[in-house]
Biopython code that builds the backbone (N, CA, C, O; Angstrom):
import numpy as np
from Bio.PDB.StructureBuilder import StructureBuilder

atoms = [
    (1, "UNK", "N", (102.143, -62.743, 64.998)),
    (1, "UNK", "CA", (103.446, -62.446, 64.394)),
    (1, "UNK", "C", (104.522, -63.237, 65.134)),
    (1, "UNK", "O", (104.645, -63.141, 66.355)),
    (2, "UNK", "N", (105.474, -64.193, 64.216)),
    (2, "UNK", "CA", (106.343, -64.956, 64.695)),
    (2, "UNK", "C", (107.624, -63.999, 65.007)),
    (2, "UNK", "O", (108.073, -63.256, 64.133)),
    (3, "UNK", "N", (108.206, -64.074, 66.379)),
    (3, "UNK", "CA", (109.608, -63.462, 67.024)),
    (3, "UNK", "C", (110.797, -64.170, 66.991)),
    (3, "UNK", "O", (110.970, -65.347, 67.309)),
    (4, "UNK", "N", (111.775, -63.196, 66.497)),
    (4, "UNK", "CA", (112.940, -63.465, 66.159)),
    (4, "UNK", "C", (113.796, -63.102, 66.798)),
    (4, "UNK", "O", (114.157, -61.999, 66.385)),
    (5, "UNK", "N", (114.711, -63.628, 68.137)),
    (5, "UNK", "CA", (116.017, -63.212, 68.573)),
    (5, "UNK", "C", (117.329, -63.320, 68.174)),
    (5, "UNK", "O", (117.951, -64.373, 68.032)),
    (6, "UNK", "N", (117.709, -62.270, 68.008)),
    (6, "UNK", "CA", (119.166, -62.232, 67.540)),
    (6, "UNK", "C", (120.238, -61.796, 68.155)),
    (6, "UNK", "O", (120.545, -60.606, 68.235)),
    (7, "UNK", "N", (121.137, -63.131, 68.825)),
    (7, "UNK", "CA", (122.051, -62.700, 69.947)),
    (7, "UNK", "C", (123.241, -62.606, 69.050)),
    (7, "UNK", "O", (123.639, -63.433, 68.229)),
    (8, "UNK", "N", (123.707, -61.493, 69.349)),
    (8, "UNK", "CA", (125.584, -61.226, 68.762)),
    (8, "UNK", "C", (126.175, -59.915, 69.406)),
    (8, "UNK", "O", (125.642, -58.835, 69.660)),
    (9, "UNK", "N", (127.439, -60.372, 69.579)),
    (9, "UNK", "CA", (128.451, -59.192, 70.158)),
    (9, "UNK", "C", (128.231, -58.151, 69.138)),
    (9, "UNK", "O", (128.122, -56.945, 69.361)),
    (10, "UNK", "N", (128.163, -58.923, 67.645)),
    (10, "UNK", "CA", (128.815, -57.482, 66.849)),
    (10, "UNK", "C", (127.746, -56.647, 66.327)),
    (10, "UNK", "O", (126.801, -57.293, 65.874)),
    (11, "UNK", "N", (127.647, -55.400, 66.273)),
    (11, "UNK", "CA", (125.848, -54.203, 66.278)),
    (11, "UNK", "C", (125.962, -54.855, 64.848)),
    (11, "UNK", "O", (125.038, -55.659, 64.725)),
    (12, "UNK", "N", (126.843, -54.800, 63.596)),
    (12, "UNK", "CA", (126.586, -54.340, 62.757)),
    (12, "UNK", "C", (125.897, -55.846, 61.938)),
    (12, "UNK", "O", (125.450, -55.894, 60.793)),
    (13, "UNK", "N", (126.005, -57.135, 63.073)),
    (13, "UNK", "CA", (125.488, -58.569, 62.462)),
    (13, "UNK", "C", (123.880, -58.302, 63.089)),
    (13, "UNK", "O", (122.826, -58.578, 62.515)),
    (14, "UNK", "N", (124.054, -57.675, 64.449)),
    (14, "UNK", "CA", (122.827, -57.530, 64.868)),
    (14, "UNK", "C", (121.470, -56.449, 64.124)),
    (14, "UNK", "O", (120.267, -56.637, 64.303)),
    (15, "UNK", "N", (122.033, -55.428, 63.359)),
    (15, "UNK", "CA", (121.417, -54.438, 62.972)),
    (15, "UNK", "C", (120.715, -55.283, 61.503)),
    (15, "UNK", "O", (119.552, -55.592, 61.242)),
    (16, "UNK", "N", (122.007, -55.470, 60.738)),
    (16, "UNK", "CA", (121.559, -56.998, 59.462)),
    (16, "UNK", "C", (120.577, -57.696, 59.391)),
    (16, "UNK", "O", (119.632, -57.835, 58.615)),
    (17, "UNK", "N", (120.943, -58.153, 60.369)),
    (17, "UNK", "CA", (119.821, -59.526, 60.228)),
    (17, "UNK", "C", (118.016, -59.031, 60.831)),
    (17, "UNK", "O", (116.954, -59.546, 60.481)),
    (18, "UNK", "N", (118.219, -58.010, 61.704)),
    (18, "UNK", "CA", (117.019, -57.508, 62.304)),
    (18, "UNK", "C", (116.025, -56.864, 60.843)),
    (18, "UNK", "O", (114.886, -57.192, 60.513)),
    (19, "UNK", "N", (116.987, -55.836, 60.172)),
    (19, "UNK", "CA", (116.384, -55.063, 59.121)),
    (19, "UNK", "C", (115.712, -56.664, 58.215)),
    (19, "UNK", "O", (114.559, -56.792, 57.802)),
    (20, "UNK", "N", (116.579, -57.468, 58.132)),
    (20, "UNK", "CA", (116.235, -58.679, 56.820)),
    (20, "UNK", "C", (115.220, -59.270, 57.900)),
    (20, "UNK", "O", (114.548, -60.033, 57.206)),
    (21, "UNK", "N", (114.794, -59.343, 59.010)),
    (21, "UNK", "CA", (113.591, -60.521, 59.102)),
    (21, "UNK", "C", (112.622, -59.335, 59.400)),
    (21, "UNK", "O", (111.485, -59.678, 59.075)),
    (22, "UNK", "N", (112.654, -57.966, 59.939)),
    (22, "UNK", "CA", (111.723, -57.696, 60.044)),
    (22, "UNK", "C", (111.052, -57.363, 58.396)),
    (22, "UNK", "O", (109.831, -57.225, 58.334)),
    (23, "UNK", "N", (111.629, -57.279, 57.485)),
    (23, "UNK", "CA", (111.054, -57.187, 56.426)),
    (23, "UNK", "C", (110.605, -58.593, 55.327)),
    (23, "UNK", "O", (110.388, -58.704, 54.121)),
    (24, "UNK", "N", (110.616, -59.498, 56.475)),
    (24, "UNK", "CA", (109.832, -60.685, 56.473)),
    (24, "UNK", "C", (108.942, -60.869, 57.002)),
    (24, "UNK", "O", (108.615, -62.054, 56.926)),
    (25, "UNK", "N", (108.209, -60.196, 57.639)),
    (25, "UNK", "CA", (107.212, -59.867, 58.721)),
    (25, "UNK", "C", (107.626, -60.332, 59.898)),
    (25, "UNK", "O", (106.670, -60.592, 60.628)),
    (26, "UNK", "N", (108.730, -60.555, 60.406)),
    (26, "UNK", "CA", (108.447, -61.283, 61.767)),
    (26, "UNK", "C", (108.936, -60.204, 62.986)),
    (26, "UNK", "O", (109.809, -59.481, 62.506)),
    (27, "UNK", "N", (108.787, -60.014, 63.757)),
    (27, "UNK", "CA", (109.071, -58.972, 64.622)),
    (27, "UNK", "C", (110.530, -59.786, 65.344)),
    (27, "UNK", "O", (110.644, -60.925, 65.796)),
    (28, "UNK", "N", (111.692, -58.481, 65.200)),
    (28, "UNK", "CA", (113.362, -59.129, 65.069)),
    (28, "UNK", "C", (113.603, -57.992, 66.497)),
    (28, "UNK", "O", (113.311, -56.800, 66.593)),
    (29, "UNK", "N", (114.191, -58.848, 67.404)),
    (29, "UNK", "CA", (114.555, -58.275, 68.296)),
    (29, "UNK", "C", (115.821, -58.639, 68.502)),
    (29, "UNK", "O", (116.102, -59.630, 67.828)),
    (30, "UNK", "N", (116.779, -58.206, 69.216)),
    (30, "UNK", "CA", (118.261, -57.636, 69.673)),
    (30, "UNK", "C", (118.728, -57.865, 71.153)),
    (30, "UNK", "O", (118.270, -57.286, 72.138)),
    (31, "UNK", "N", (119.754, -58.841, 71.135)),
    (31, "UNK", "CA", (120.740, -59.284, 72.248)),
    (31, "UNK", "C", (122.056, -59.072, 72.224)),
    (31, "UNK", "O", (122.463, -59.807, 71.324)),
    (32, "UNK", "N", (123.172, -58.364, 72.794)),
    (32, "UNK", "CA", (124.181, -58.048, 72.586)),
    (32, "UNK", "C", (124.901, -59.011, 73.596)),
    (32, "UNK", "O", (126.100, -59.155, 73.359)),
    (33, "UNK", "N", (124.350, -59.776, 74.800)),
    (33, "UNK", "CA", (125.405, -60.475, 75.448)),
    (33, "UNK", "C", (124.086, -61.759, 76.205)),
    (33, "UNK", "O", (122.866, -61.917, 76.162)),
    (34, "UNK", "N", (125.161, -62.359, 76.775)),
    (34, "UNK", "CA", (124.061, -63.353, 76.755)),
    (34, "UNK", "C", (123.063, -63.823, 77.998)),
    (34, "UNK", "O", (122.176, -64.675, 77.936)),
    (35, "UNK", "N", (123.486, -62.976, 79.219)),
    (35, "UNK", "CA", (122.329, -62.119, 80.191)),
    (35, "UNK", "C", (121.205, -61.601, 79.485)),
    (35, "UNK", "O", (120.039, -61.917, 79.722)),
    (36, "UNK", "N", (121.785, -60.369, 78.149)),
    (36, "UNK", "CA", (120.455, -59.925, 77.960)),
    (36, "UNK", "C", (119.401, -61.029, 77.150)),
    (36, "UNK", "O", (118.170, -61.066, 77.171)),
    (37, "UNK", "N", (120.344, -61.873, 76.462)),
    (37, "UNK", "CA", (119.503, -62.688, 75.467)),
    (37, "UNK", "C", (118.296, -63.521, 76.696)),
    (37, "UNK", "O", (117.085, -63.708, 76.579)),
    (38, "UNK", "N", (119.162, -63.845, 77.732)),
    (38, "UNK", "CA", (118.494, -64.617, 78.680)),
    (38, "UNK", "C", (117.193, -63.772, 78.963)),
    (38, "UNK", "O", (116.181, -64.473, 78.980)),
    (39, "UNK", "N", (117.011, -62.607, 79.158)),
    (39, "UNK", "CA", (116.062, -61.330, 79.407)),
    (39, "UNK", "C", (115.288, -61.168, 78.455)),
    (39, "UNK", "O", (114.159, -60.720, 78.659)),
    (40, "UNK", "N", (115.726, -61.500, 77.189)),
    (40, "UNK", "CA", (114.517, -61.277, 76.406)),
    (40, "UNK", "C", (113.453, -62.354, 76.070)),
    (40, "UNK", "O", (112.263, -62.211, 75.789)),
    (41, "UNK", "N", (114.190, -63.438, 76.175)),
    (41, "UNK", "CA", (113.747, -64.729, 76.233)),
    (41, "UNK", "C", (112.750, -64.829, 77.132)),
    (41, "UNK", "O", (111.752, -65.436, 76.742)),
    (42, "UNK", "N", (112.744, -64.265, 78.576)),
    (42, "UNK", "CA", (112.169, -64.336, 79.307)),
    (42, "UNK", "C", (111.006, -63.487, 79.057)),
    (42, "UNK", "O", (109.876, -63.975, 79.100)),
    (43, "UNK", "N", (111.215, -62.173, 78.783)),
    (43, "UNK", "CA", (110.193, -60.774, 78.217)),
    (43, "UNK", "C", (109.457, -61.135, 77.327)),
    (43, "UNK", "O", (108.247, -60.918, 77.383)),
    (44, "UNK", "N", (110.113, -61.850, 76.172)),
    (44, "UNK", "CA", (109.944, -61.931, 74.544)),
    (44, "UNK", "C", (109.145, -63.427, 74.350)),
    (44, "UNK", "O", (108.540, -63.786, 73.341)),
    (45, "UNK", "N", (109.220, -63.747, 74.881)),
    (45, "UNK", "CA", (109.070, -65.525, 74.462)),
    (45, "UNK", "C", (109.085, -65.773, 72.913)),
    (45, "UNK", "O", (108.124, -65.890, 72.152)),
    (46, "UNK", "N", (110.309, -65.816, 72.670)),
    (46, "UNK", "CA", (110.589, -65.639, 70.936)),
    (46, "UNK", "C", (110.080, -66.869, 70.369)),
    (46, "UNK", "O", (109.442, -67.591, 71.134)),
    (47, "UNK", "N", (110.272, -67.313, 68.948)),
    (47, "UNK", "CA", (109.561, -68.514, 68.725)),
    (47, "UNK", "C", (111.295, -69.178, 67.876)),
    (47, "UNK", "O", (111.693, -70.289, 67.525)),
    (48, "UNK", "N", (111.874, -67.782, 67.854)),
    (48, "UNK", "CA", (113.539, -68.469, 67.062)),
    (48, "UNK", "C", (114.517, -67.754, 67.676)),
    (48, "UNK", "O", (114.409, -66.564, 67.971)),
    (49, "UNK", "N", (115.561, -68.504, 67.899)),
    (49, "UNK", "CA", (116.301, -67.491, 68.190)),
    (49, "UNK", "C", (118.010, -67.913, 67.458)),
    (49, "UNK", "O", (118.562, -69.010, 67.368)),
    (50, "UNK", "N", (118.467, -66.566, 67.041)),
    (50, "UNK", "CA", (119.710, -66.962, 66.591)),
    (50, "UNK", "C", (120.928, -66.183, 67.197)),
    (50, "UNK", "O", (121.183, -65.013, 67.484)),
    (51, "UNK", "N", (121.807, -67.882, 67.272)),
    (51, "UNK", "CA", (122.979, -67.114, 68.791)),
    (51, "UNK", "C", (123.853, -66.873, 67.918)),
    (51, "UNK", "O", (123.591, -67.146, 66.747)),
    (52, "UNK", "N", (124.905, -66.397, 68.209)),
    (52, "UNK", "CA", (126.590, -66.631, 68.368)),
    (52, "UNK", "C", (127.063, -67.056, 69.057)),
    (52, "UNK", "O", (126.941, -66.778, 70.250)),
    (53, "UNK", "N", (127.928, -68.055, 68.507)),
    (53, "UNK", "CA", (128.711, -69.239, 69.651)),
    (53, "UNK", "C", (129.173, -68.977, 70.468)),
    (53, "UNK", "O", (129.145, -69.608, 71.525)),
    (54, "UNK", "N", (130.102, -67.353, 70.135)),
    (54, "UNK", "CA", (130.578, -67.094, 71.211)),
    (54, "UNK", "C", (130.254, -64.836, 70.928)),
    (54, "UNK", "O", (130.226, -64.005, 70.020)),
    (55, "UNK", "N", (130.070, -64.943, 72.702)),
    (55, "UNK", "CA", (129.372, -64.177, 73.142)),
    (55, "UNK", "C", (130.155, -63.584, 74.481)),
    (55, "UNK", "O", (130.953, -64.349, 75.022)),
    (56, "UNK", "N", (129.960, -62.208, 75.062)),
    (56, "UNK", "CA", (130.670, -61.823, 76.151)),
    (56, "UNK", "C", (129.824, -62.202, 77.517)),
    (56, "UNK", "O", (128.901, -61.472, 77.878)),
    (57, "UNK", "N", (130.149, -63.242, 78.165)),
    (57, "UNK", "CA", (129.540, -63.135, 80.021)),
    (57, "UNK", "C", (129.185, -64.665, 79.596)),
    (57, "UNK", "O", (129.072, -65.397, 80.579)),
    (58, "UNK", "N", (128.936, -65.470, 78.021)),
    (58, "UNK", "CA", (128.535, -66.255, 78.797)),
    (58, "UNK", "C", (128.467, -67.077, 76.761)),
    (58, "UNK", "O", (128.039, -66.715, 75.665)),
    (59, "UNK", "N", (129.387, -68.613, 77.514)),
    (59, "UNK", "CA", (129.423, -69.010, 75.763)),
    (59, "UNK", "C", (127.698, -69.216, 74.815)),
    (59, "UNK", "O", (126.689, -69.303, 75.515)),
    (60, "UNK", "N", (127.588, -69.260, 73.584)),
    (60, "UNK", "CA", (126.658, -69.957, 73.094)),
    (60, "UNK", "C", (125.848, -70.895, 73.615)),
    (60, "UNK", "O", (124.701, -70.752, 74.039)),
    (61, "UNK", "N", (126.671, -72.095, 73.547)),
    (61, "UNK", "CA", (126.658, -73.391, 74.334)),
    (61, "UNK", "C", (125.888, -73.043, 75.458)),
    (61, "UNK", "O", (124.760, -73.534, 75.404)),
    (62, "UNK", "N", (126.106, -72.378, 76.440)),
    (62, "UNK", "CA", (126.124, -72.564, 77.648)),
    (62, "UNK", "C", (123.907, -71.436, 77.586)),
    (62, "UNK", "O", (122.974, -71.586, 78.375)),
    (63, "UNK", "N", (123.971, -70.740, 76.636)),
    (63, "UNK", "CA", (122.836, -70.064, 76.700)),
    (63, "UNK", "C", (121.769, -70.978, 76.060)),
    (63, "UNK", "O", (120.570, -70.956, 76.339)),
    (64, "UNK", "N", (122.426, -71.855, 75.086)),
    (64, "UNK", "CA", (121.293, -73.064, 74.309)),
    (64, "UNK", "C", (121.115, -73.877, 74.998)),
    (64, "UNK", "O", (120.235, -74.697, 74.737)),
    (65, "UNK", "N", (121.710, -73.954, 75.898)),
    (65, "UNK", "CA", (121.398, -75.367, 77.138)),
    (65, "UNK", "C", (120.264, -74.569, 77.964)),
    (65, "UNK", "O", (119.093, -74.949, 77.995)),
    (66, "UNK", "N", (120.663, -73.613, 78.518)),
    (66, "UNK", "CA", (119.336, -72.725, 79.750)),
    (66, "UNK", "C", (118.124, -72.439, 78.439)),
    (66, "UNK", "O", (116.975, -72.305, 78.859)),
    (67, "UNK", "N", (118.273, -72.361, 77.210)),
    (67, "UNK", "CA", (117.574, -72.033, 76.381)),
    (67, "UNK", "C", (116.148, -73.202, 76.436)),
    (67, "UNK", "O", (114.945, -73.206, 76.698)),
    (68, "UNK", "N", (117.573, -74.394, 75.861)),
    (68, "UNK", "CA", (115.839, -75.607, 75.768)),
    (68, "UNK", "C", (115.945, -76.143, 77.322)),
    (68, "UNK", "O", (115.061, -76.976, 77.121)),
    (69, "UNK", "N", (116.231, -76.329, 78.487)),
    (69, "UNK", "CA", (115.662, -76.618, 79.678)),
    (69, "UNK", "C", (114.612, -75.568, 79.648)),
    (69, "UNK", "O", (113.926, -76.233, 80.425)),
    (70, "UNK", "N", (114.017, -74.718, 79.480)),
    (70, "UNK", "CA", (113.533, -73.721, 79.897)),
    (70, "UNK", "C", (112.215, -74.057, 78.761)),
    (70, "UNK", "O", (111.024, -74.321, 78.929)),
    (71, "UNK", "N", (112.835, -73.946, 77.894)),
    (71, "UNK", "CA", (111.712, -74.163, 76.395)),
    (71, "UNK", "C", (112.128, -75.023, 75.551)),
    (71, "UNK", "O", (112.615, -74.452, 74.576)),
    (72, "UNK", "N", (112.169, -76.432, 75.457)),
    (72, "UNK", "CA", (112.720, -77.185, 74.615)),
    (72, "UNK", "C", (111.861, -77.000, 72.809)),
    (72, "UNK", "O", (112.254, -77.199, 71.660)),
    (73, "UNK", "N", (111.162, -76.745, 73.142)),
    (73, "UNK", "CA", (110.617, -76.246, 71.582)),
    (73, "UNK", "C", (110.910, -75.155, 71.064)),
    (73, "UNK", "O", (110.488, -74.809, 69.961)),
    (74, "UNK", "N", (111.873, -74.282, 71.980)),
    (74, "UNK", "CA", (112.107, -73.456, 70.902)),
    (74, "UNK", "C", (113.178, -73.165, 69.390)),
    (74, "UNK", "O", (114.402, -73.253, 69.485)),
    (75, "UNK", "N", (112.787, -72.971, 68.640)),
    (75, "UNK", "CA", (114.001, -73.260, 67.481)),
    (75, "UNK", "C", (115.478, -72.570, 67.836)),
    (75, "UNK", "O", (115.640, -71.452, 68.325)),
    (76, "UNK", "N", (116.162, -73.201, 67.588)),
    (76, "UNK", "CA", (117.872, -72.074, 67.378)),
    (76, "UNK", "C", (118.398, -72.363, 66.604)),
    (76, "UNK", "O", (118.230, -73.459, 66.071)),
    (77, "UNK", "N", (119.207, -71.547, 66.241)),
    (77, "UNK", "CA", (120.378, -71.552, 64.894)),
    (77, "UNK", "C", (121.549, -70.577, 65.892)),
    (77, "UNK", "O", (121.707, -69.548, 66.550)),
    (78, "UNK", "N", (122.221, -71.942, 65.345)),
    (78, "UNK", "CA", (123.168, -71.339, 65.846)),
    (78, "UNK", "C", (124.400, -70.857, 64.926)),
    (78, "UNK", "O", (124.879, -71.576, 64.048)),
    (79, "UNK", "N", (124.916, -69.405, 65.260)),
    (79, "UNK", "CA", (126.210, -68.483, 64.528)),
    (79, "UNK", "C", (127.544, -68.986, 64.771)),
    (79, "UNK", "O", (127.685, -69.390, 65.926)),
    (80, "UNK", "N", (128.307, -69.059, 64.220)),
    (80, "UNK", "CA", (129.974, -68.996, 64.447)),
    (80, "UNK", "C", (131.205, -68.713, 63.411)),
    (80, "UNK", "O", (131.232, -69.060, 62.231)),
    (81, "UNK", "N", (132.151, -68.049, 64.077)),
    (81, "UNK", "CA", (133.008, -67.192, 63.233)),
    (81, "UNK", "C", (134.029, -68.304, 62.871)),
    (81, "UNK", "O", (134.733, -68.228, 61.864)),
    (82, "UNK", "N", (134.082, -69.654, 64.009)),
    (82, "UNK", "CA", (135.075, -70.315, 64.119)),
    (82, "UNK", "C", (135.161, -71.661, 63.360)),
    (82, "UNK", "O", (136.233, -72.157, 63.016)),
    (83, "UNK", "N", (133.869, -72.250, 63.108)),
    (83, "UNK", "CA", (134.271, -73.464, 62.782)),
    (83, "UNK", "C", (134.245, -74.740, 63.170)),
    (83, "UNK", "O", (134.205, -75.772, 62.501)),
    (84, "UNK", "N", (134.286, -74.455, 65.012)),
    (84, "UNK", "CA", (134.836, -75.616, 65.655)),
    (84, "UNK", "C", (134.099, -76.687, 65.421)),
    (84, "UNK", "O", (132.937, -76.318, 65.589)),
    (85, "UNK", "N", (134.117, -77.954, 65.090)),
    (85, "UNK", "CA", (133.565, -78.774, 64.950)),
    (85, "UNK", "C", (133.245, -79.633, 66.397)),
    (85, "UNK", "O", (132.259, -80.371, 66.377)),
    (86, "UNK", "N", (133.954, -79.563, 67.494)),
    (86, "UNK", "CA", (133.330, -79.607, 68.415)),
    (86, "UNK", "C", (132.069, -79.191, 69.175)),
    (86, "UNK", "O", (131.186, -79.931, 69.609)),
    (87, "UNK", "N", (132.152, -77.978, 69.242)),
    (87, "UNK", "CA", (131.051, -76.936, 69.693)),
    (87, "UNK", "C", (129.971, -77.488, 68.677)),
    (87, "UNK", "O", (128.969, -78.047, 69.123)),
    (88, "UNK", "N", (130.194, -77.314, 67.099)),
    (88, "UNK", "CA", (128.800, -77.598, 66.276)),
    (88, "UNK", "C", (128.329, -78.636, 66.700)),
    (88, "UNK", "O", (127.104, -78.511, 66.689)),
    (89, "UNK", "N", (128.679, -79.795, 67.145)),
    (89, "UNK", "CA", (128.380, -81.006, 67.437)),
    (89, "UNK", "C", (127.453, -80.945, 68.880)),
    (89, "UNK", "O", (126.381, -81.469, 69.186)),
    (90, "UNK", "N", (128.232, -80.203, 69.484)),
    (90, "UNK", "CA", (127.601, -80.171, 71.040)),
    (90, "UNK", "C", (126.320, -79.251, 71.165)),
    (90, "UNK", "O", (125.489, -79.494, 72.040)),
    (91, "UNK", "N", (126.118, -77.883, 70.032)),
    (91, "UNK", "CA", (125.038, -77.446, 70.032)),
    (91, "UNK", "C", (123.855, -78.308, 69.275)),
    (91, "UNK", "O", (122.730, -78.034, 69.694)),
    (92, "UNK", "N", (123.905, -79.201, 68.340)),
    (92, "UNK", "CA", (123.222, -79.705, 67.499)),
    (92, "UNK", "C", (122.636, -81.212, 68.797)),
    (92, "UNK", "O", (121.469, -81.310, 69.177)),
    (93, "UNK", "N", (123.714, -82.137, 69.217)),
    (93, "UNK", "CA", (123.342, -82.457, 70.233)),
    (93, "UNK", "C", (122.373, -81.669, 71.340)),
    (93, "UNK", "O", (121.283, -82.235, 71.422)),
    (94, "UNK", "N", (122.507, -80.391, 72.300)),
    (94, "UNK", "CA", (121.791, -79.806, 72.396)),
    (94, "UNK", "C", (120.122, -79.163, 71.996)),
    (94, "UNK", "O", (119.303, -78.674, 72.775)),
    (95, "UNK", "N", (120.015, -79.372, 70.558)),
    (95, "UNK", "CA", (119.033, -79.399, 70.044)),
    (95, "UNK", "C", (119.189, -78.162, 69.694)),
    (95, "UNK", "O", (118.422, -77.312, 70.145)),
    (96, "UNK", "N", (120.398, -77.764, 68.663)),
    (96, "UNK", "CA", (120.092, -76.418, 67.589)),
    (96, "UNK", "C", (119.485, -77.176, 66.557)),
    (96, "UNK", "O", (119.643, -78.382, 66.364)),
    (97, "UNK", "N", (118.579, -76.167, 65.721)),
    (97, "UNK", "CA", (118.098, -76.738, 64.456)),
    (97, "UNK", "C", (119.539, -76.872, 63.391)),
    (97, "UNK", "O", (120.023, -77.850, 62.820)),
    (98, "UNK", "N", (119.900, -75.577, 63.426)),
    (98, "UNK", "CA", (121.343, -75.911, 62.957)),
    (98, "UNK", "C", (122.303, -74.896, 62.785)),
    (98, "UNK", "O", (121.837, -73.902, 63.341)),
    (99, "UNK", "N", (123.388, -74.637, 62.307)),
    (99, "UNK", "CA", (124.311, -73.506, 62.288)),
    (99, "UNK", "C", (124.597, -73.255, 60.892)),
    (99, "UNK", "O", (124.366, -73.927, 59.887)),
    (100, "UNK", "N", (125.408, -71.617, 61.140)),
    (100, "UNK", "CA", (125.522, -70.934, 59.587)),
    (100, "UNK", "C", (127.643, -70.430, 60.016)),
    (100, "UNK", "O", (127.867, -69.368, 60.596)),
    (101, "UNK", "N", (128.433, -71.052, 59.748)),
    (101, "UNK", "CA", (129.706, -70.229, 59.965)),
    (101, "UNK", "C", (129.480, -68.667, 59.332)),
    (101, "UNK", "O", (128.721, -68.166, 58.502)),
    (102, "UNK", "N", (130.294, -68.316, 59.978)),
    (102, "UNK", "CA", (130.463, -66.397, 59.564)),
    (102, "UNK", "C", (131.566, -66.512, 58.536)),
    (102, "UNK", "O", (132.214, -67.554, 58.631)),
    (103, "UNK", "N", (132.018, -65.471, 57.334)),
    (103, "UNK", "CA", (130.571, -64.697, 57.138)),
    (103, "UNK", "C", (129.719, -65.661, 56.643)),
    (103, "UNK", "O", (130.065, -66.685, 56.054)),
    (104, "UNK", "N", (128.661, -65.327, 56.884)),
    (104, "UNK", "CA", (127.061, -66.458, 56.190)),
    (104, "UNK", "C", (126.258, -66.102, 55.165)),
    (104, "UNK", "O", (126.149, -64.877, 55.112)),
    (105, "UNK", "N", (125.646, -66.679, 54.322)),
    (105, "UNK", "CA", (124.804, -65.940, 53.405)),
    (105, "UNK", "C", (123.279, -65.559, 54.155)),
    (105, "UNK", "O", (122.423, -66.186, 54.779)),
    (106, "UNK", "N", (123.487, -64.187, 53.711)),
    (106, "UNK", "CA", (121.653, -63.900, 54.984)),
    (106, "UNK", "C", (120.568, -64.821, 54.477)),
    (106, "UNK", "O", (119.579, -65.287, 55.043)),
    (107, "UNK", "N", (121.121, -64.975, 53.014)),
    (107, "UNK", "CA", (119.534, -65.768, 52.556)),
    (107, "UNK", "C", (119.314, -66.940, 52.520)),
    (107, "UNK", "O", (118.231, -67.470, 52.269)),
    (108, "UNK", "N", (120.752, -67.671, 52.873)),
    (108, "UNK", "CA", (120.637, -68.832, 53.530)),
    (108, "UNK", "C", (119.888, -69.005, 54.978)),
    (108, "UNK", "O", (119.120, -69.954, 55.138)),
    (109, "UNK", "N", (120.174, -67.906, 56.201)),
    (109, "UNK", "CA", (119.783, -67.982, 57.240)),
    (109, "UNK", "C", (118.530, -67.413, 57.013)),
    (109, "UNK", "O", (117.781, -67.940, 57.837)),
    (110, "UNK", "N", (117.894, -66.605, 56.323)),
    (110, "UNK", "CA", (116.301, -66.311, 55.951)),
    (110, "UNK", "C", (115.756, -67.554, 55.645)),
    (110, "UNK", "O", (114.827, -67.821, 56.407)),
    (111, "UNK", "N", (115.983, -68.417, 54.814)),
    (111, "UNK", "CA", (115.429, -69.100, 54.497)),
    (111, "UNK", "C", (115.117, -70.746, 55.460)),
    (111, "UNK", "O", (114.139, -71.476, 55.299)),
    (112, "UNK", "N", (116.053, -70.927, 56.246)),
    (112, "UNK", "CA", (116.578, -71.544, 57.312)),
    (112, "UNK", "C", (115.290, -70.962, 57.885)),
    (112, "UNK", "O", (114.229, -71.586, 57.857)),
    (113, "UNK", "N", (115.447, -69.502, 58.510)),
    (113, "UNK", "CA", (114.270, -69.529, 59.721)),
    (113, "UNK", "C", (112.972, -69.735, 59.187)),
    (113, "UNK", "O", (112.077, -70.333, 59.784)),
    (114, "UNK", "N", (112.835, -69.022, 57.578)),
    (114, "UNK", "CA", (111.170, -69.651, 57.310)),
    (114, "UNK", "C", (110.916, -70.944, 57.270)),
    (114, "UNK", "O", (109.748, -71.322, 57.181)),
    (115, "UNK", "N", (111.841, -71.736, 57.321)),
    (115, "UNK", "CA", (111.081, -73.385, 57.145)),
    (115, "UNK", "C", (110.979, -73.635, 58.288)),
    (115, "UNK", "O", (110.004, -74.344, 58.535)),
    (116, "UNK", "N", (111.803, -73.249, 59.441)),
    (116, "UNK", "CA", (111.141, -73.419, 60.717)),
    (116, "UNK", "C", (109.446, -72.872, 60.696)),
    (116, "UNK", "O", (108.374, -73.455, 60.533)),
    (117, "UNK", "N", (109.824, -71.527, 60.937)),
    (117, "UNK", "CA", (108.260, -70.943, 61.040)),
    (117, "UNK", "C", (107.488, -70.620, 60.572)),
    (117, "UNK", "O", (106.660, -69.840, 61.042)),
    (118, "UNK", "N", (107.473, -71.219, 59.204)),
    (118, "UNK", "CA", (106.122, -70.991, 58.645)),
    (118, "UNK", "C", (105.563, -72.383, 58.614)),
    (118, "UNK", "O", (104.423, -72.581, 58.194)),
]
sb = StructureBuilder()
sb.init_structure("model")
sb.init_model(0)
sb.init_chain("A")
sb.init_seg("    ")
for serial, (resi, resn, name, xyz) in enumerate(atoms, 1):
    if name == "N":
        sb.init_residue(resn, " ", resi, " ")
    sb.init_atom(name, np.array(xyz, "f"), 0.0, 1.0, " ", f" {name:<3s}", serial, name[0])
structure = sb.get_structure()
């Protein structure tokens, strides 16, 4: 069974998206800041993980970088409320697969993670 992390400040993006992949079969787990995301990553060895750019203790950016030094194969998508076209640039450089601005369509980002992992 392919694992799904889902880092976000807000419960009610985190609760969303968990209910929609686990009823994709993939087992959807939950990061609220980006210590813990770092923790599950470590626990979890997810096979996707999807951030928010920005996050409390510690930016996006800054968790997708410790992300692929650590595991450069692992997929990300990356979240944002903002837009910045900077940041998108610097995570994609980084090696996100790619980003969804907020609000997002879920079935855009469902469909996004199955072509990764299936």
């Amino acid at each position: 069974m392919k694992t799904v992390l889902i880092v976000d400040d807000q419960q009610g993006i985190r609760m969303l998206l968990k209910e929609v992949f686990t009823k994709e079969g993939y087992l959807a787990i939950t990061a609220g800041s980006g210590l813990e995301a770092l923790e599950k990553v470590e626990q979890d060895s997810p096979d996707l993980v999807l951030l928010d750019m920005k996050i409390p203790g510690m930016d996006g950016i800054e968790i997708l970088k410790r992300l692929k030094k650590s595991n450069p194969n692992i997929h990300v998508l990356m979240m944002t409320a903002y837009g910045e076209l900077d940041l998108i640039r610097e995570s994609i450089n980084w090696g996100a697969a790619h980003y969804f601005t907020k609000p997002f369509d879920v079935f855009e980002v469902r469909d996004a993670v199955k072509q990764l992992l299936d």
